[in-house]
C-alpha positions, 0 to 999 in steps of 0.5 A: 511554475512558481508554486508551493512545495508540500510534503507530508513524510511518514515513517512507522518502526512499529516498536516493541511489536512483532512486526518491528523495523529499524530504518523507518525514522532515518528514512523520513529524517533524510528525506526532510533534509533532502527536501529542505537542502536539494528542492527548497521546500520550507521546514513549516510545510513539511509535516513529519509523522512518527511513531518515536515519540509517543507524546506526539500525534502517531502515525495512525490510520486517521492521522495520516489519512487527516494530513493527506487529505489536508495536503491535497485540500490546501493545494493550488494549480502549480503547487508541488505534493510529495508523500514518501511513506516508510513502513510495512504494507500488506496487501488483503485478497481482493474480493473477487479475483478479476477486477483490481487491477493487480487482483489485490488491494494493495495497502500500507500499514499505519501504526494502529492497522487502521490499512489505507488501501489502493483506491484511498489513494486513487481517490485522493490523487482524483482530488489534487487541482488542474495544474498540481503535481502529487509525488508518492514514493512508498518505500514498502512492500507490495507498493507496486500496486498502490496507486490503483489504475494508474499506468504503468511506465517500469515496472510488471505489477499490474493485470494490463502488463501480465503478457509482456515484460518491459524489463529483459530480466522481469518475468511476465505477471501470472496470467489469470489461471495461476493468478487465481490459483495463487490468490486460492494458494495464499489465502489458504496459506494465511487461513492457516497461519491465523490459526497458528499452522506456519507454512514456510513462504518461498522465497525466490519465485518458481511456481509461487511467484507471489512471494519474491523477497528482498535479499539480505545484502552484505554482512548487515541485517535485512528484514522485509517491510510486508506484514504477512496476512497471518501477522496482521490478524495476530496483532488485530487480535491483540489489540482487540482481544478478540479471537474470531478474526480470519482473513475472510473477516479482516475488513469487517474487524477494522470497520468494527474497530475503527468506525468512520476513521476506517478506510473509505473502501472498507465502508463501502465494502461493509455497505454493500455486505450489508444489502447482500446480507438482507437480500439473503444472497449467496455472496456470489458476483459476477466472473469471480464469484468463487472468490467472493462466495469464499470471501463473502460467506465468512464475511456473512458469519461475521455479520449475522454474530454482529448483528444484535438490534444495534444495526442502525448505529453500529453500522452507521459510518457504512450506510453514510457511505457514498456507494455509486456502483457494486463494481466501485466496491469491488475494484473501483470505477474504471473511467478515470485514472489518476493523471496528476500522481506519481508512484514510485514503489520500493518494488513491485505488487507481489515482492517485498522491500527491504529495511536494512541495518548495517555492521556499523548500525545504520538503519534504512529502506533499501528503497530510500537509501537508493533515492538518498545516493543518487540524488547525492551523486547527481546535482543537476535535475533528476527525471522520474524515469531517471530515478526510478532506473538508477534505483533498480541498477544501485538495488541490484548491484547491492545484492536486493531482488526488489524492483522499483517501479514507476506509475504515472501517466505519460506526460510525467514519465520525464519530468523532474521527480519531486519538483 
């Protein structure tokens, strides 16, 4: 096919803040090179988005969901898409325990927190034409996830492999009994951490399988990209100045802050509080009604102090918002899977990816360098599996736990990466 190649590279340091990174930037610069040099994509359509220089559109929530919606607008049958994102990602409790298919919503994290979630991605990827292929590489934590419902070929992140393992050195995902008692586990824990208490994270494994980190390598400096629940609601609260933020109202404080540039989910997710809270019901839905009810309450609290004869505008983005069912709000429609996107992740749903520095002062994603090095190394064509295991082999002989995963329907498991 002789179509165009697009891309958008994304690329966020968080500077001056506590959740700074130093590999980001060089991350995107090489994959721009990389593009231009190795797949012959034109400089004018790669769209570059940082946070270095202030004076230049920043790599916010609506910019970046503005230059992907433009990316998969402008696209034709036979054109190639490419998104890489350098950054942090968090992932937000689901609202109940059962039907996402990791049992979070896995998000990444623009410069101004405006989080693009899981199914923002899903939907964007439903949108891309018959015929046109749309790469993501999200070189981030908890990226296993991000591309809600999508198959996956490597990788043990998502609830439809939790009782198998595809590689022989993956553990089995928890099943739904620990899994529950994990989400309860860390949203106490981050409960905890946004009042100030800290309680020390495990970092390799054991009963506490949510929390896998990177391992520094070498005799560099190795930092992981997750933003934990607790660092986000500190930063909300900076730039908010407000201080009745908690885990359980962490959607409704972006919805408040962000209005219609919030993420799609997060609208449906404030319409359908809304209705329950007129109905006066419980918070309760279905089989994860626990969950919900210790999610919903707080998010309920937070209605009835917001809630001041201003609903109509205040709220407005929210009830504009297309709800077809509960469950979409909840997990998303299950009918469709997103046949024309690739997922390649830094590592899986519950691990965190590295951003290294070297002795020498180099700065990178573990993720991105691997990408960088075999694509070096090998000139001729590189398929998506291809990659995706040379980069779990390079990661690990380089000290990382992090896996690298690849989700994709099967029709694209061998074809090249990028183009």
């Amino acid at each position: 096919m002789g179509g165009r190649k697009l891309a958008l590279l994304v690329g966020i340091n968080y500077p001056g803040t506590k959740a700074e990174l130093k590999g980001c930037y060089n991350d995107v610069d090489r994959m721009r090179r990389c593009l231009v040099d190795r797949f012959g994509f034109d400089e004018a359509d790669i769209r570059v988005l940082t946070d270095a220089d202030r004076s230049a559109p920043q790599p916010t929530g609506a910019n970046i969901r503005r230059a992907l919606a433009r990316l998969v607008g402008d696209a034709r049958p036979g054109d190639f898409l490419f998104f890489h994102y350098s950054g942090h990602g968090t992932r937000l409790p689901a609202e109940t325990g059962q039907h996402d298919d990791t049992g979070y919503d896995e998000c990444i994290v623009p410069c101004d927190m405006n989080l693009i979630t899981d199914q923002d991605f899903r939907e964007l990827v439903q949108k891309v034409p018959e015929g046109c292929l749309f790469t993501i590489v999200s070189d981030s934590c908890h990226s296993g996830g991000l591309l809600d419902s999508a198959k996956e070929q490597i990788g043990n992140s998502t609830r439809q492999n939790k009782t198998q393992s595809r590689e022989p050195d993956e553990r089995p995902h928890s099943g739904s009994g620990s899994g529950f008692r994990s989400f309860l586990k860390e949203t106490a824990r981050d409960l905890l951490e946004s009042e100030g208490i800290h309680i020390p994270h495990s970092r390799h494994g054991g009963d506490d399988q949510d929390d896998a980190y990177a391992q520094p390598t070498g005799d560099g400096r190795t930092k992981n990209r997750s933003l934990p629940l607790s660092t986000l609601i500190e930063m909300l609260k900076e730039q908010t100045g407000k201080d009745d933020i908690d885990v359980g109202s962490i959607r409704m404080t972006l919805f408040n802050i962000f209005g219609d540039d919030a993420s799609p989910k997060i609208k449906k997710f404030m319409k359908v509080m809304l209705g329950k809270f007129h109905q006066g019901e419980s918070g309760e839905h279905g089989s994860g009604g626990g969950v919900l009810g210790m999610v919903g309450a707080l998010a309920q609290e937070f209605l009835k102090a917001k809630l001041e004869g201003n609903e109509e505008e205040a709220f407005k983005p929210a009830l504009e918002q297309e709800v077809h069912s509960v469950d979409e709000v909840y997990a998303g429609t299950k009918a469709w899977a997103p046949n024309n996107g690739i997922l390649i992740s830094g590592c899986q749903t519950n691990q965190t990816s590295a951003d290294a520095t070297t002795p020498q002062g180099v700065s990178f994603g573990a993720l991105s360098n691997a990408i960088q090095t075999i694509l070096a190394d090998k000139h001729g064509r590189v398929t998506n599996k291809d990659l995706v295991m040379k980069a779990r082999e390079l990661l690990s002989k380089q000290g990382y736990t992090q896996q690298p995963g690849l989700y994709c329907s099967d029709e694209h498991v061998h074809v090249a990466f990028i183009c």
